[in-house]
LUMDREN-662588 format. One line per 2 residues: number of its first residue (from 0); their letters; for each residue y, x, z of N, C-alpha, C. Coordinates in nm, 2 decimals, decimal comma. Layout:
# LUMDREN-662588
NUM	a	Y/X/Z/Y/X/Z/Y/X/Z; ... .
# end
This chain:
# LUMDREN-662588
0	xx	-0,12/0,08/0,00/0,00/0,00/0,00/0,12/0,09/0,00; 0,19/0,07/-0,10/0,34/0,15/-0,08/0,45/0,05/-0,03 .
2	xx	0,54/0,14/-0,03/0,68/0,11/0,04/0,73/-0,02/0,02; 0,69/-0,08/-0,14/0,73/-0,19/-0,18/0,69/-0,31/-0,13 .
4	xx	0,53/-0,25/-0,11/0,43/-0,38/-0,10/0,45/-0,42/0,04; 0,47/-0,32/0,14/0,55/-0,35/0,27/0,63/-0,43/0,29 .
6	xx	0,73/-0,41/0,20/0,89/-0,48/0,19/0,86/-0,62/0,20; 0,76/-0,62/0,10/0,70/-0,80/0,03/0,68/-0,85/0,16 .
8	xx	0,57/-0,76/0,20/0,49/-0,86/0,31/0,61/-0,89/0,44; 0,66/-0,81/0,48/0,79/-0,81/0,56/0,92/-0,94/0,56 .
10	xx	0,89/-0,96/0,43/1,00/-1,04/0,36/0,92/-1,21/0,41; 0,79/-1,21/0,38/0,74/-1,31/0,34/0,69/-1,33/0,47 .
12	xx	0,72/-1,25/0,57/0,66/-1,30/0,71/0,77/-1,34/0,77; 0,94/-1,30/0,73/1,03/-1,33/0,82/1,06/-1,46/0,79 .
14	xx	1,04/-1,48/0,62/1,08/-1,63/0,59/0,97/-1,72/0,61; 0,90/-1,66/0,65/0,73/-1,73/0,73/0,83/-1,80/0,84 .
16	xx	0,84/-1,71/0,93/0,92/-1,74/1,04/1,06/-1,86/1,03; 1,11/-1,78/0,95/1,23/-1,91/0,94/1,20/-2,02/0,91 .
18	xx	1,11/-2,03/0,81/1,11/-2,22/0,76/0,97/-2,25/0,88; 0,91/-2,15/0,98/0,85/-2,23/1,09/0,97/-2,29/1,24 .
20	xx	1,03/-2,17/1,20/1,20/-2,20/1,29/1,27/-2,35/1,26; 1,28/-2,38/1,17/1,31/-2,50/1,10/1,23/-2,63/1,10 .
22	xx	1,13/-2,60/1,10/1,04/-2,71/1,14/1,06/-2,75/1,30; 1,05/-2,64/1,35/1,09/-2,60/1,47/1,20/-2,70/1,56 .
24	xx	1,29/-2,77/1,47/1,35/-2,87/1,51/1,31/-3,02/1,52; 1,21/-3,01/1,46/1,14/-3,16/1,49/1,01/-3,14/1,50 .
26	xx	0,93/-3,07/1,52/0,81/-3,05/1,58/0,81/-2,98/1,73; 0,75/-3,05/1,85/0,76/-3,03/1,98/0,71/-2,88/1,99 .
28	xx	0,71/-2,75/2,09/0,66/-2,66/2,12/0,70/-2,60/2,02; 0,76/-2,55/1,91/0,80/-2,43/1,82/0,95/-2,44/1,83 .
30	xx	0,99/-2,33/1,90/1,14/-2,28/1,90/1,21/-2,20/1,79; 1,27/-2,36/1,75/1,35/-2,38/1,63/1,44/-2,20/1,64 .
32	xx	1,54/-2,21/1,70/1,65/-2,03/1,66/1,57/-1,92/1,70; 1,49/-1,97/1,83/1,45/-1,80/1,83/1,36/-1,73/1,72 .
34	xx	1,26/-1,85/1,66/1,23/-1,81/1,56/1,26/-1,82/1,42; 1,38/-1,84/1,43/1,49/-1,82/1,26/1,54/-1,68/1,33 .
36	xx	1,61/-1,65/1,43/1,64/-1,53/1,46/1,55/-1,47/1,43; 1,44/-1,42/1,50/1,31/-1,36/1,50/1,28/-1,29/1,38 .
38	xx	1,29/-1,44/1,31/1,24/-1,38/1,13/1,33/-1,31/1,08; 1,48/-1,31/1,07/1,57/-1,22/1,07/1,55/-1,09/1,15 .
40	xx	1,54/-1,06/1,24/1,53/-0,92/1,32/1,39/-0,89/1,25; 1,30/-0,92/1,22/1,18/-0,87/1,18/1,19/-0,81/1,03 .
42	xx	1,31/-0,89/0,98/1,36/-0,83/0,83/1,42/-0,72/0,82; 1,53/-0,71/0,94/1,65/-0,61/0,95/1,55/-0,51/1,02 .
44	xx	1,43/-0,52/1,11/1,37/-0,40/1,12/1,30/-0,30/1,06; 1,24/-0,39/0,99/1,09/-0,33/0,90/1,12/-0,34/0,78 .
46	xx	1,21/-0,46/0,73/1,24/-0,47/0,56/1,28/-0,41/0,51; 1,35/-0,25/0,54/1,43/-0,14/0,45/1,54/-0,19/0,42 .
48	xx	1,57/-0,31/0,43/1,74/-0,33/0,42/1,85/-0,28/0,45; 1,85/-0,15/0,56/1,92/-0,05/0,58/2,07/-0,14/0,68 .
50	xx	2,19/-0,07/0,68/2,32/-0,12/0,74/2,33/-0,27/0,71; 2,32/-0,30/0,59/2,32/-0,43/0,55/2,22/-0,55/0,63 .
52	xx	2,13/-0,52/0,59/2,05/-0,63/0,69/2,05/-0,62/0,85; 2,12/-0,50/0,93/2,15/-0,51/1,05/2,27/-0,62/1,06 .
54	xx	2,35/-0,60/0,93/2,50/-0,71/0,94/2,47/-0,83/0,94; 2,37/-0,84/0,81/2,28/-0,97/0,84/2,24/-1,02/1,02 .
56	xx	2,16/-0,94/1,04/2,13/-0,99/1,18/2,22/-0,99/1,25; 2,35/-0,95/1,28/2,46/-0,95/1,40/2,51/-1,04/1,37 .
58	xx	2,50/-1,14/1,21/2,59/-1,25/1,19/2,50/-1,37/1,26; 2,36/-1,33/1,18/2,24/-1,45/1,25/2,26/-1,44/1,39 .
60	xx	2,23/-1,36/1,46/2,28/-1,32/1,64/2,38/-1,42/1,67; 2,50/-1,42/1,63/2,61/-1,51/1,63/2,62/-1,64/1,63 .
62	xx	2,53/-1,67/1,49/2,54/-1,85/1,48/2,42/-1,90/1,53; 2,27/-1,83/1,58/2,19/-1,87/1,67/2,22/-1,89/1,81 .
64	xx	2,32/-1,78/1,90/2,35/-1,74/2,01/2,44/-1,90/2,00; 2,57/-1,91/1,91/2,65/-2,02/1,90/2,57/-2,14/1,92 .
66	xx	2,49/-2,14/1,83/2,41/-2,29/1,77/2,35/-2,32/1,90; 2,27/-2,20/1,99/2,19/-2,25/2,13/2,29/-2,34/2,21 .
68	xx	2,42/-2,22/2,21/2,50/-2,31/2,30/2,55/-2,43/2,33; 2,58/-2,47/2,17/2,69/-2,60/2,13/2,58/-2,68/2,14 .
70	xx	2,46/-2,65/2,09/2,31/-2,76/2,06/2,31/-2,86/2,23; 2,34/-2,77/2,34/2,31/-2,83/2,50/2,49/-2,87/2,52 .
72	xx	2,57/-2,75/2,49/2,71/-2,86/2,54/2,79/-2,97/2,49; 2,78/-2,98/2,34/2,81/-3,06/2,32/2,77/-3,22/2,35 .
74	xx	2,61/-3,20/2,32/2,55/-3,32/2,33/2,56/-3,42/2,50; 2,57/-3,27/2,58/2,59/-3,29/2,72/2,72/-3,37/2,76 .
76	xx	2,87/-3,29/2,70/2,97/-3,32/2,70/2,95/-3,48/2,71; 2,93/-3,52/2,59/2,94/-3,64/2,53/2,86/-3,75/2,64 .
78	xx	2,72/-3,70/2,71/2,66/-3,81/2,78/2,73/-3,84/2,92; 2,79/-3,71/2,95/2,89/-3,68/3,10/3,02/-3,79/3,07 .
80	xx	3,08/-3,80/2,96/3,17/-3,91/2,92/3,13/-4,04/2,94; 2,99/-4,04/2,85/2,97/-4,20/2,92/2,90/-4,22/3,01 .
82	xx	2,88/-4,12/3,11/2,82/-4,19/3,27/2,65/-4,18/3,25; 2,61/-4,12/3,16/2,45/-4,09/3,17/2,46/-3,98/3,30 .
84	xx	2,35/-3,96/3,38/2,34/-3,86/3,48/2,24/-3,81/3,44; 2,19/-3,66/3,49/2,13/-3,58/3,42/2,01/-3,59/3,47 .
86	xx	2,02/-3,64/3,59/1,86/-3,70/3,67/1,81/-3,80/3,53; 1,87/-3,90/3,49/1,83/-3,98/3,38/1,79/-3,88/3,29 .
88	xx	1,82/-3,81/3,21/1,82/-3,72/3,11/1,63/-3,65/3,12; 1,64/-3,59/3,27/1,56/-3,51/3,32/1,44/-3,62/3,38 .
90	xx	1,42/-3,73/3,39/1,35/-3,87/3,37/1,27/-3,87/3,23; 1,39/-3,88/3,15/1,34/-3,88/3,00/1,25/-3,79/2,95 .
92	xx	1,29/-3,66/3,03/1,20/-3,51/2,98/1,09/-3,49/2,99; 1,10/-3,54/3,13/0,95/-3,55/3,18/0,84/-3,62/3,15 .
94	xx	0,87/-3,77/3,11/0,79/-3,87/3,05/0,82/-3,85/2,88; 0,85/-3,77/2,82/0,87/-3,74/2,69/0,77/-3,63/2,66 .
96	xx	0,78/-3,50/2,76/0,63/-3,44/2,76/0,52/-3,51/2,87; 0,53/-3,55/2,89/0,36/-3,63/2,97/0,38/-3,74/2,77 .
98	xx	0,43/-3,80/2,73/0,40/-3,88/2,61/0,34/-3,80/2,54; 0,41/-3,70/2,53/0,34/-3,64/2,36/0,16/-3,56/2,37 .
100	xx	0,17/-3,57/2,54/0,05/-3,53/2,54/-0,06/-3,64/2,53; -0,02/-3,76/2,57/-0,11/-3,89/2,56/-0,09/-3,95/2,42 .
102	xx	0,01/-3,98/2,36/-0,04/-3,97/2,21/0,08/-3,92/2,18; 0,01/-3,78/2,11/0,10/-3,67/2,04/0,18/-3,73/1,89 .
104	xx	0,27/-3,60/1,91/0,39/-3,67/1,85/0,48/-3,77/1,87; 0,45/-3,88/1,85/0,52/-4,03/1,89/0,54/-4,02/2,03 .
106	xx	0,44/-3,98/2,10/0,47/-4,01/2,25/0,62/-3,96/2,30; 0,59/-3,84/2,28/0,72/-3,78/2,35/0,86/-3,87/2,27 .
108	xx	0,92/-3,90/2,17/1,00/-4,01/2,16/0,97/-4,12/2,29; 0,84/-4,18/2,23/0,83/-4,31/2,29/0,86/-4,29/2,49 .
110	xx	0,77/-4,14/2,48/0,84/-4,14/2,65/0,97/-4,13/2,69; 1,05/-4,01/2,60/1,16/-4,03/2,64/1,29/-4,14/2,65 .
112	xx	1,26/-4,22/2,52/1,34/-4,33/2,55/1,29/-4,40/2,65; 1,17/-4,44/2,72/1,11/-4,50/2,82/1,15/-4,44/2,91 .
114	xx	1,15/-4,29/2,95/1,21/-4,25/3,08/1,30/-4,25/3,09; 1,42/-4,23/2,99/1,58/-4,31/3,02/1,59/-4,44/3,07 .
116	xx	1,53/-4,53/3,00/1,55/-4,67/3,03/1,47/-4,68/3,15; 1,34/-4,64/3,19/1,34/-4,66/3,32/1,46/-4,65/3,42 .
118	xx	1,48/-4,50/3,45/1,59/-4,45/3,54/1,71/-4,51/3,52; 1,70/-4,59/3,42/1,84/-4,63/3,41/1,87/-4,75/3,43 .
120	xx	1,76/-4,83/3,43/1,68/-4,97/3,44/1,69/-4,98/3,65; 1,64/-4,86/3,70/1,64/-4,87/3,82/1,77/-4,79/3,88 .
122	xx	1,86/-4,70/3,83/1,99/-4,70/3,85/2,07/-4,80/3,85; 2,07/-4,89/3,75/2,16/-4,97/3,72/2,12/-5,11/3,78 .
124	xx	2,02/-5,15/3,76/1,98/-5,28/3,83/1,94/-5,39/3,73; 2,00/-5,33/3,61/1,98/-5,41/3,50/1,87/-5,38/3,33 .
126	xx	1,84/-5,46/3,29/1,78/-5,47/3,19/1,92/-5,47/3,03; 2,02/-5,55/3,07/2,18/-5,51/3,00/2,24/-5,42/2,97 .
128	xx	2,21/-5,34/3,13/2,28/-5,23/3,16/2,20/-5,12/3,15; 2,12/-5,07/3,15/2,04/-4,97/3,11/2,06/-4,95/2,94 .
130	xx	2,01/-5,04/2,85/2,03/-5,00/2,71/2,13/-4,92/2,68; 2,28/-4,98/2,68/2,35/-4,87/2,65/2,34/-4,75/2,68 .
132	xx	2,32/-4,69/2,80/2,24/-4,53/2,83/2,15/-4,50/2,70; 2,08/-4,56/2,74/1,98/-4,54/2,64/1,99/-4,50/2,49 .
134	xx	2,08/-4,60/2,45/2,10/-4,57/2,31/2,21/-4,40/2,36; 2,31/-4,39/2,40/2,39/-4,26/2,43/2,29/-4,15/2,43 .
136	xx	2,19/-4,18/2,53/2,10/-4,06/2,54/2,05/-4,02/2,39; 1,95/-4,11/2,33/1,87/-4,07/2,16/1,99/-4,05/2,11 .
138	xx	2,10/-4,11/2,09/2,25/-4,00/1,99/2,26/-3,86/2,02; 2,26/-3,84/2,18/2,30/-3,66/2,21/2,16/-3,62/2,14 .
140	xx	2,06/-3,69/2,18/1,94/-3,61/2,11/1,94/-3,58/1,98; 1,95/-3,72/1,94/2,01/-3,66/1,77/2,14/-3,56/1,74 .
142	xx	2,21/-3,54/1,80/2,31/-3,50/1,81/2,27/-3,36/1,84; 2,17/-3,33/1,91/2,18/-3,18/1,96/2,03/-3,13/1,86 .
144	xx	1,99/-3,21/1,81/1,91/-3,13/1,68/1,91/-3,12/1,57; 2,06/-3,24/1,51/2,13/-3,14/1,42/2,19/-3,02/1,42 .
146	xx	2,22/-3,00/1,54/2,33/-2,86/1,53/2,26/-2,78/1,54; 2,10/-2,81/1,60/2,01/-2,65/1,60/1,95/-2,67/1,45 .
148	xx	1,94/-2,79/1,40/1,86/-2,77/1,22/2,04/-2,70/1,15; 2,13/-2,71/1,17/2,25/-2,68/1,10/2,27/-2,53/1,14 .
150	xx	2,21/-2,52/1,29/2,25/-2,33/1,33/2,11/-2,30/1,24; 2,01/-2,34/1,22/1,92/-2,29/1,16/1,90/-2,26/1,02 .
152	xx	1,92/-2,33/0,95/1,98/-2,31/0,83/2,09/-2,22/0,80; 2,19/-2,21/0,88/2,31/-2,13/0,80/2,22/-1,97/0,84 .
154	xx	2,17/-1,93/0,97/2,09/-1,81/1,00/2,01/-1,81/0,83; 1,91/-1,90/0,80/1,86/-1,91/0,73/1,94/-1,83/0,58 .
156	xx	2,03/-1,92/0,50/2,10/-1,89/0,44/2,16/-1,71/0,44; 2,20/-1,68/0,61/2,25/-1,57/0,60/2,14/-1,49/0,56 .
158	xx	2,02/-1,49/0,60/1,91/-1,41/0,54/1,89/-1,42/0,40; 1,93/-1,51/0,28/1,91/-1,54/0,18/2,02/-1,44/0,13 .
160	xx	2,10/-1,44/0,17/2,23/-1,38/0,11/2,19/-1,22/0,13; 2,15/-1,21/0,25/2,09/-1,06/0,28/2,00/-1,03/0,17 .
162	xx	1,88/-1,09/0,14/1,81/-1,07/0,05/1,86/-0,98/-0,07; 1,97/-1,11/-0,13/2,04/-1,11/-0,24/2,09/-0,97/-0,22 .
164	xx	2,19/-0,93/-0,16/2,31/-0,83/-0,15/2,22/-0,66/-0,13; 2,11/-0,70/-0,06/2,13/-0,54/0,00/1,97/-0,53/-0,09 .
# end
């Protein structure tokens, strides 16, 4: 194997990694940036891409390190506004993984919206008053896995461009 055939394989394991980083956003247990990062640093180490693909990675560094952050504060921000508590949140989590282990996939949705509306059902007193939580809560959710599918992709991208350039 020469130097090239290296590069290939190198290449084809970091974008292995990225589009499993990307998946990574809606399948439970595979972490979505650390493994779009990952596959990047695995490029910029072993790929021969030299100065350039370290720039690559200090940019990916950036909008992963960014994307983790905004992914929890934002979505947070926004539930702290309308009066969700994070005991509810952390209700949801729990019965979201006990769901996906009793029927995988679906469950963990079906638990988590169930463990919000419980907690929220017995916070509030109401069957009225609990829904709206509820719906707030699946928005930040949605809310906070677009911005890791959106940090993941531009990482993504920046590796494409690395490809291209160096």
């Amino acid at each position: 194997m020469d130097l090239t055939d290296s590069q290939t394989v190198v290449t084809v394991v970091a974008g292995l990694a990225i589009v499993a980083g990307l998946a990574g956003v809606v399948v439970p247990g595979l972490p979505a940036l650390p493994l779009c990062w990952g596959g990047v640093l695995v490029w910029a180490v072993f790929g021969g891409a030299g100065l350039g693909g370290w720039a690559v990675f200090a940019a990916a560094t950036l909008v992963a390190g960014g994307g983790a952050v905004i992914k929890y504060a934002w979505p947070g921000r926004n539930l702290k506004r309308t009066g969700v508590p994070t005991s509810t949140l952390l209700a949801g989590g729990v019965l979201g993984i006990v769901g996906f282990f009793v029927v995988p996939v679906v469950g963990l949705v079906l638990g988590f919206v169930g463990g919000v509306w419980a907690a929220e059902r017995l916070r509030l007193g109401s069957n009225q008053l609990a829904w709206p939580s509820t719906v707030q809560a699946l928005k930040a959710a949605g809310l906070s896995m677009l911005v890791e599918f959106a940090a993941g992709l531009l990482v993504a991208a920046l590796w494409v461009a690395g490809l291209l350039l160096t």
